[in-house]
PARO-914474 format. One record per residue (C-alpha): residue number from 0; x, y, z negated. Coordinates in steps of 0.1 Angstrom, whole numbers, plus 5000, padded with zeros to 4 digits. Example, Ala and Ser with C-alpha at 12.3 -4.5 7.8 and 13.67 -1.06 7.14 Angstrom:
! PARO-914474
@k:0 | xx:5123 | yy:4955 | zz:4922 .
@k:1 | xx:5137 | yy:4989 | zz:4929 .
//
This chain:
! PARO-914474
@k:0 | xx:7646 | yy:3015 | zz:4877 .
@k:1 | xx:7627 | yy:3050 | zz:4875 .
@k:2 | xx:7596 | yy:3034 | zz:4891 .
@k:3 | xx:7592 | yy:3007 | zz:4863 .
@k:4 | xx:7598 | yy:3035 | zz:4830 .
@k:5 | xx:7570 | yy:3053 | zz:4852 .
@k:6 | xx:7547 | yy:3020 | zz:4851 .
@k:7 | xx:7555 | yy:3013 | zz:4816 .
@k:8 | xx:7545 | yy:3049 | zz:4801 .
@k:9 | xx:7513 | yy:3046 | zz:4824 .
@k:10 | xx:7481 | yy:3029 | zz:4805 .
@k:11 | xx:7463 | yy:3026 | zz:4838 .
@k:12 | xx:7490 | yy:3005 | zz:4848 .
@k:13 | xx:7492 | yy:2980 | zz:4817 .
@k:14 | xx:7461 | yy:2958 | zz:4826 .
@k:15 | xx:7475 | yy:2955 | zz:4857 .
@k:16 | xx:7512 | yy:2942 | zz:4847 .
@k:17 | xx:7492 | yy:2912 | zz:4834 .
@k:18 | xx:7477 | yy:2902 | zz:4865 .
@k:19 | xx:7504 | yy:2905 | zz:4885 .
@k:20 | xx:7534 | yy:2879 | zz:4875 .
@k:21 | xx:7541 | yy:2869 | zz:4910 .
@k:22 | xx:7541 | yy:2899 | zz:4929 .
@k:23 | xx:7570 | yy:2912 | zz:4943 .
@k:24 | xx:7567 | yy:2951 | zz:4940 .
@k:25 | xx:7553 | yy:2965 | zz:4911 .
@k:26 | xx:7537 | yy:2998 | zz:4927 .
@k:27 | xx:7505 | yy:3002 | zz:4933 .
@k:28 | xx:7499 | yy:3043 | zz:4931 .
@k:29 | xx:7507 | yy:3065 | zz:4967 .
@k:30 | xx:7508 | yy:3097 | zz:4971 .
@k:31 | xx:7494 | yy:3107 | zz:5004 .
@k:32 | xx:7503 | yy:3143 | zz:5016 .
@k:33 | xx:7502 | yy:3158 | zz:5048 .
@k:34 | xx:7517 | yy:3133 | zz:5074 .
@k:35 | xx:7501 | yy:3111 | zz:5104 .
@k:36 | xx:7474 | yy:3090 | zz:5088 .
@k:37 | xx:7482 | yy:3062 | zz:5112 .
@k:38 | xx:7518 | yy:3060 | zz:5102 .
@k:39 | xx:7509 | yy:3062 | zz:5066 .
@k:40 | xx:7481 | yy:3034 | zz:5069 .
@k:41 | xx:7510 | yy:3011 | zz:5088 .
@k:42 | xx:7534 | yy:3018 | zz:5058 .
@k:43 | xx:7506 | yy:3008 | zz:5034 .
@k:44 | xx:7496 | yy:2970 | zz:5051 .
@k:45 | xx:7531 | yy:2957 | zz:5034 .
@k:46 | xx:7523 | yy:2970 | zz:4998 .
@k:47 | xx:7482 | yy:2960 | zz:4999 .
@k:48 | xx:7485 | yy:2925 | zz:5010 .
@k:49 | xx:7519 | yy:2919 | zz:4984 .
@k:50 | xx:7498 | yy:2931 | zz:4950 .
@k:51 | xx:7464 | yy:2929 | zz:4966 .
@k:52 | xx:7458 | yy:2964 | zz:4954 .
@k:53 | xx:7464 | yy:2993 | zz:4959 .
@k:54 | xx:7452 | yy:3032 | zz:4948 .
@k:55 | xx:7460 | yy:3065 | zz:4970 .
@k:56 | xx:7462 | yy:3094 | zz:4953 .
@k:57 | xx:7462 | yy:3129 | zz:4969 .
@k:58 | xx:7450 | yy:3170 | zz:4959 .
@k:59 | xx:7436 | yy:3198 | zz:4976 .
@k:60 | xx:7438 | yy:3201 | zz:5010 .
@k:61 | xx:7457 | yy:3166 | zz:5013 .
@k:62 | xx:7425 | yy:3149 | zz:4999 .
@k:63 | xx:7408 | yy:3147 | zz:5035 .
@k:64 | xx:7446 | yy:3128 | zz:5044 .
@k:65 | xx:7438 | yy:3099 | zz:5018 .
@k:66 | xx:7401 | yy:3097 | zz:5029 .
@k:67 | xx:7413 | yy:3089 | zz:5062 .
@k:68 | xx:7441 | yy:3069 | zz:5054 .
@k:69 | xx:7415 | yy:3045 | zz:5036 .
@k:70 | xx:7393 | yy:3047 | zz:5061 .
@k:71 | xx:7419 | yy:3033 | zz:5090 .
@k:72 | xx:7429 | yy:3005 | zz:5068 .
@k:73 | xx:7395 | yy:2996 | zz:5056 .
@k:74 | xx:7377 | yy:2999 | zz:5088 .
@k:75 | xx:7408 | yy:2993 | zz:5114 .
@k:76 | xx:7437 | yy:2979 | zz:5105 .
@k:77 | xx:7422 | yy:2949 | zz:5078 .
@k:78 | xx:7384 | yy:2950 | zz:5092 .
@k:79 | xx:7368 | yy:2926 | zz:5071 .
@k:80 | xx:7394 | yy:2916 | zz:5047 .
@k:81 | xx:7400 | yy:2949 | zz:5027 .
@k:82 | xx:7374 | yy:2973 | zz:5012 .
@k:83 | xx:7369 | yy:3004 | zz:4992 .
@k:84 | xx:7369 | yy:2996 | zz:4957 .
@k:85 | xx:7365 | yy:3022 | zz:4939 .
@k:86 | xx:7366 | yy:3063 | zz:4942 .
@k:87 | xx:7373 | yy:3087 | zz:4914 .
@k:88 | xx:7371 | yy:3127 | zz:4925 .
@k:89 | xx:7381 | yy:3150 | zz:4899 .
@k:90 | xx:7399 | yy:3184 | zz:4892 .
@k:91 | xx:7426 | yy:3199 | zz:4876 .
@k:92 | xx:7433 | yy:3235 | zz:4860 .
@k:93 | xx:7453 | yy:3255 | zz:4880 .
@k:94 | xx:7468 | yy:3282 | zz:4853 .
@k:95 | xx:7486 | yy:3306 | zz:4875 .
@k:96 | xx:7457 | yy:3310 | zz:4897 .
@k:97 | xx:7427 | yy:3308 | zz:4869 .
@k:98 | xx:7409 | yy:3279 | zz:4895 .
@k:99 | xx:7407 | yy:3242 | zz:4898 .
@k:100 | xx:7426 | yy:3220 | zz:4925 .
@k:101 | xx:7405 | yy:3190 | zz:4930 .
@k:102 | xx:7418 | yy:3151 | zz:4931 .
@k:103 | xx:7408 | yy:3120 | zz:4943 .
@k:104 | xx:7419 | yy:3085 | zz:4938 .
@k:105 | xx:7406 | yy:3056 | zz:4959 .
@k:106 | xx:7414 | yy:3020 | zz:4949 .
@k:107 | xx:7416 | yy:2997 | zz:4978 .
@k:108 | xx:7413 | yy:2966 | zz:4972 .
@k:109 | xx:7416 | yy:2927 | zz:4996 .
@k:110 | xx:7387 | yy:2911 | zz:4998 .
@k:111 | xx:7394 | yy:2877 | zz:4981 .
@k:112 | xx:7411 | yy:2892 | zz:4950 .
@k:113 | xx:7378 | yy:2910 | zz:4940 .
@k:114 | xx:7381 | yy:2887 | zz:4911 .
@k:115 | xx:7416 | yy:2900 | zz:4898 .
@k:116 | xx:7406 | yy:2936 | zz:4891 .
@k:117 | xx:7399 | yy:2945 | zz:4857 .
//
C-alpha cells in the first residue's frame, strides 16, 4: 500500500502507530486545497471519529481553506465533542522565487481521547 510505506518513513507518524491497534484506517494527515469547506468537513467526520484524530495540512493561499475546515467541524458539525488541539504555522523556502510559502497544520482532536495523544 503506498499510504502505509508513507506512514512508515514518517517519524511524526511512529508514536501514533502505537496507539492505534484497533483502528481501521491508518491516515491521519489531509491535505486541504481549494475546494467547498463544507464538503471537505463532511468527508472528514468518517476519518476523525475512526482514529480519533486527525491533522489538516494546507500552504499558501489554501491555508485560510483548512482554518475553516476546522472551524465547521469543531464548532458545527461535532459541537462539543471535537476540539482544536493543536496549531503549528510555519514556512517553507521557495527557491525559484527567493520567498517563503507559509504552512499550517492543525490537529483536531475528539474530546474523550484527549488522553491518547502523545
Amino acid at each position: 500500500m503506498i499510504s502505509q510505506s508513507v506512514t512508515d518513513s514518517n517519524p511524526k507518524m511512529k508514536f501514533d502507530e502505537k496507539n492505534r491497534s484497533s483502528n481501521k484506517s491508518s491516515k491521519i494527515f489531509y491535505d486541504i486545497h481549494k475546494e467547498p469547506p463544507m464538503a471537505k468537513a463532511l468527508d472528514l467526520i468518517s476519518p476523525l471519529c475512526e482514529n480519533q484524530k486527525i491533522i489538516l495540512r494546507a500552504k499558501g493561499s489554501s491555508i485560510s481553506q483548512a482554518v475553516t475546515v476546522a472551524n465547521i467541524i469543531t464548532n458545527n458539525l461535532l459541537k462539543g465533542k471535537s476540539q482544536i488541539y493543536q496549531t503549528t504555522v510555519d514556512s517553507d523556502p521557495i527557491v525559484e522565487m527567493g520567498g517563503l510559502e507559509s504552512k499550517i497544520e492543525i490537529v483536531l482532536i475528539l474530546k474523550n481521547s484527549e488522553s491518547k495523544i502523545i
